[in-house]
N, C-alpha and C positions, 0 to 999 in steps of 0.2 A: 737724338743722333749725336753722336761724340765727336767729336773733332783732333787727331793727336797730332800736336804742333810738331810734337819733337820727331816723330815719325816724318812729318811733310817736309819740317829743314831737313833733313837729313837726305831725302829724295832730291831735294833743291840742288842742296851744295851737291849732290853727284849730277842733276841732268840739265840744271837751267842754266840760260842764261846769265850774264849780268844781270841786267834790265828787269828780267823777273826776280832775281833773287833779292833786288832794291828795292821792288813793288811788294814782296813777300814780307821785308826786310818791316818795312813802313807800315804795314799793316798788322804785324806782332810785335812792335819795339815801338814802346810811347815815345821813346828820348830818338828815334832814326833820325837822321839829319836831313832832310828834305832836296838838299842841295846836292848829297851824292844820289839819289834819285832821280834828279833835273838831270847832273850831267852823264847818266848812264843814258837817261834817251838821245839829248844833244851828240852823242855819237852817231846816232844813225840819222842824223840831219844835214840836208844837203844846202847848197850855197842860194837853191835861189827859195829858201824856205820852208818847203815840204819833208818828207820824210820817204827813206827808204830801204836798202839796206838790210833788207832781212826783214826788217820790223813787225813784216806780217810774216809769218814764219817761213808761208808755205811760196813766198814770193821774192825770189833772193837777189833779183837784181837790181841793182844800187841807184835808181832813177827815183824819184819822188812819186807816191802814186797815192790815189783815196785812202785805200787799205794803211796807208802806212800814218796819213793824218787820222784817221779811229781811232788807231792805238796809241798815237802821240794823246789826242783831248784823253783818250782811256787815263793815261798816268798824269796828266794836269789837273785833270778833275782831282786824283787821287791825291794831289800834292797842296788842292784845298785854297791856292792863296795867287793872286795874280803873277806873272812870270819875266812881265813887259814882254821885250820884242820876239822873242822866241814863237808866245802865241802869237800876235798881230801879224808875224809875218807868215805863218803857218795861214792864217785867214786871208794874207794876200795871196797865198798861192793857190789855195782853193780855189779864189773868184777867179784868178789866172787862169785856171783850168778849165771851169764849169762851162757847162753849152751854152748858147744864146737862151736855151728855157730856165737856166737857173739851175739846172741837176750836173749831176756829174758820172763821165761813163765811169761804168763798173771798172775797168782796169786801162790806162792808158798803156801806148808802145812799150814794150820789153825788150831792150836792147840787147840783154844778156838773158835766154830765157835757159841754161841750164840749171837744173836743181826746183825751178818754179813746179807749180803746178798746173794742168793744162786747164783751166778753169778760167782760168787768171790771161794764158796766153790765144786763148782763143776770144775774148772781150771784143767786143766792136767801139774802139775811142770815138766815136764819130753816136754814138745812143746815148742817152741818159739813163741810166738804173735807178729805181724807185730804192731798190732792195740798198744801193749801198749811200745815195744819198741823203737815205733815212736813219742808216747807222751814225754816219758821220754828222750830219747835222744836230743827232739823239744826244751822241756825246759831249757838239760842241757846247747845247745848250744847257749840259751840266758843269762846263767850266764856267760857261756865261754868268752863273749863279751865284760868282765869287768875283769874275774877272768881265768889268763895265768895258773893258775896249775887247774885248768878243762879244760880248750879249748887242755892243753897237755895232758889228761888222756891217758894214755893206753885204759880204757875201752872205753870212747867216741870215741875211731879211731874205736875199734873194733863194737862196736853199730852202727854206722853210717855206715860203710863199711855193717854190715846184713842187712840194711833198705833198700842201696841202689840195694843189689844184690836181694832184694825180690819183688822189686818195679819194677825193670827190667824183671822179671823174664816173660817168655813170657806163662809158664806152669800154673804157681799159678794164682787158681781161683780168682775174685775178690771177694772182702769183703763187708762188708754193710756202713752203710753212716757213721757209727762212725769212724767205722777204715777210709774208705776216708777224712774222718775231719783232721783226725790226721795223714796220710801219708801227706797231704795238707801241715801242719801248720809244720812240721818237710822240709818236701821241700823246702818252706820257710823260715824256721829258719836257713839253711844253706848257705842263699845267703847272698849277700855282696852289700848292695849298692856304698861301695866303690871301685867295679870295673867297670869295661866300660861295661855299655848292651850291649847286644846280645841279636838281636830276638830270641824269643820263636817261636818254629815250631807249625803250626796250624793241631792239631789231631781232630779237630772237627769232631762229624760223623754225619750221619743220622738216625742212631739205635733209638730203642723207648726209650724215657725217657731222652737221651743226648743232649745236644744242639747242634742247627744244623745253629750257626753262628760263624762267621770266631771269632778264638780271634786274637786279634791286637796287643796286649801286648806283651813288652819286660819285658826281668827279669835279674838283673844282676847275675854273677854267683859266688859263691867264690868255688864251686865243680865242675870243668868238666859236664856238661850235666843235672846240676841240673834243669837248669830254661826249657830246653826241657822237663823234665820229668813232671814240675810243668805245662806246659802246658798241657801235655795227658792228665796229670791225669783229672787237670781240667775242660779238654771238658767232660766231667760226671755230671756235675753240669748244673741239667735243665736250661732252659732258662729263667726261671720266679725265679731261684736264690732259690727255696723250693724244698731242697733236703727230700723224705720221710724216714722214717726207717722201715723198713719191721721187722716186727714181733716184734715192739713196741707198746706202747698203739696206742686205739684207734686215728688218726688224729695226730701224735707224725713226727714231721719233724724239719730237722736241716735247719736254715733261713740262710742270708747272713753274717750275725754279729756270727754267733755259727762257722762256717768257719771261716772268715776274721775279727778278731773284733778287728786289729790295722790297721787306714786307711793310714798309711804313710811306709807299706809293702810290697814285690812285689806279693805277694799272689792277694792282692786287685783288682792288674789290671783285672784279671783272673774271679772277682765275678761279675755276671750278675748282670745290674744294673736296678733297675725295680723302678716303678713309686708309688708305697707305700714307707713307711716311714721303715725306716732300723729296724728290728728287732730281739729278739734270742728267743730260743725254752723253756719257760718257764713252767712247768708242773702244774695245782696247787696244791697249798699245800695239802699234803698227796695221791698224785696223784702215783698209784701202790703199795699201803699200804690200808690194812685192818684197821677197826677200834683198834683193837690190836697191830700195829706196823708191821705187815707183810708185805712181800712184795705179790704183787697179778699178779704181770707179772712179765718175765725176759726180760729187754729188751737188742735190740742189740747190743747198744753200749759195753754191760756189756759180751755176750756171744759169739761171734767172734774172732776165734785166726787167726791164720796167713796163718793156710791153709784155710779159708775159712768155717770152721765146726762147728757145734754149741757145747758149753761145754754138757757134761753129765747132766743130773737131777741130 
């Protein structure tokens, strides 16, 4: 599969962002400056730490919220090298927020909800989401990998310890293919390839929809029991690697690459490996939008918290 740069700047410089075209920027350009980078995000960073402002695209009111620390750790990680206060205070505002269990609801108040999506403004701030305290903690623990005053946070002990007692939990319904993406990629983000593998236990079942072949894969661990866990979960993931999203658009399914999109991962071992060319779940353009800019479906990724319930209208 080819990749044409100069085709995709060219897209950029007409439809992105700043932010994306610095993230674009850094990731074609050995010599990018890291520092115009940093302060294309610091723009959408609010006074008491967090992040908001659009940052998630589809959420434009200017309050600090989850969604907007993801994609803050998304471009820290990207930038590879610690940042001082910027992260730390990013991780104080997380714990600032999170519930008494340690998780964090899916979208907090929306002051200004025009332009948002309803997804977002229908959230109960008062639950914990599995789904997005697994994104965000996923993320933070790939900055952690560079940056010792995140990997030390109070809040990330206290986030990772809710992910892992929700993911065990033998009572909690399961959730839809978003939130499995992101328990996935958060499973993942917490191992260690520099410890010694240990097999992964084979949960494969025979139920409908699950794969019903042995996984063979080890996973190193840096959590006690992680890489077992990343195996259950895993057996979930069809056999033909096309995970669907129920009560998303029409034919809306998460591919191999939307799971596992770094192949030198221990997640990978775990994705079914199928005879088409690797691909991810791209919508097109204006795909769940009116010609007005509305949205015309909620999908799931966006409406699943952590017990399993769909948000409110």
């Amino acid at each position: 599969m080819e990749f044409e740069v100069t085709k995709a700047a060219t897209f950029m410089v007409t439809h992105a962002r700043m932010i994306d075209r610095r993230r674009f920027e850094a990731i074609t350009t050995p010599d990018a400056p890291a520092d115009a980078l940093l302060a294309a995000l610091a723009a959408y960073r609010n006074d008491d730490g967090g992040f908001g402002w659009g940052l998630e695209p589809d959420l434009r009111s200017p309050e600090s919220q989850p969604a907007g620390a993801l994609h803050a750790f998304e471009v820290l990680e990207e930038i590879g090298r610690p940042v001082g206060e910027l992260a730390t205070t990013l991780c104080d505002w997380l714990d600032s927020v999170s519930l008494p269990d340690g998780g964090l609801p899916f979208a907090l108040p929306i002051g200004e909800p025009v332009g948002s999506a309803p997804w977002w403004l229908g959230a109960d701030p008062d639950s914990s989401s599995l789904h997005i305290t697994a994104a965000v903690a996923a993320a933070a623990h790939g900055v952690a990998r560079h940056d010792p005053a995140v990997r030390d946070h109070v809040w990330l002990a206290r986030a990772t310890d809710h992910c892992r007692r929700a993911i065990a939990d033998p009572g909690r319904p399961p959730g839809g293919a978003y939130e499995l993406r992101f328990v996935l990629g958060f499973l993942d983000a917490i191992q260690d390839d520099a410890n010694q593998d240990e097999p992964a236990r084979d949960h494969a079942t025979k139920d409908a929809g699950v794969r019903d072949h042995a996984i063979q894969a080890t996973a190193p661990e840096a959590v006690p029991g992680a890489g077992a866990e990343l195996g259950r979960l895993a057996a979930r993931l069809p056999r033909d690697g096309i995970l669907p999203v129920e009560g998303g658009l029409e034919g809306e399914a998460l591919r191999p690459l939307d799971v596992s999109p770094w192949p030198d991962r221990p997640l990978r071992r775990f994705v079914p490996r199928t005879s088409s060319p690797p691909t991810s779940a791209v919508s097109p353009p204006g795909s769940g939008r009116t010609g007005g800019g509305s949205w015309t479906s909620r999908p799931s990724h966006r409406r699943r918290h952590s017990n399993g319930a769909a948000t409110p209208p």
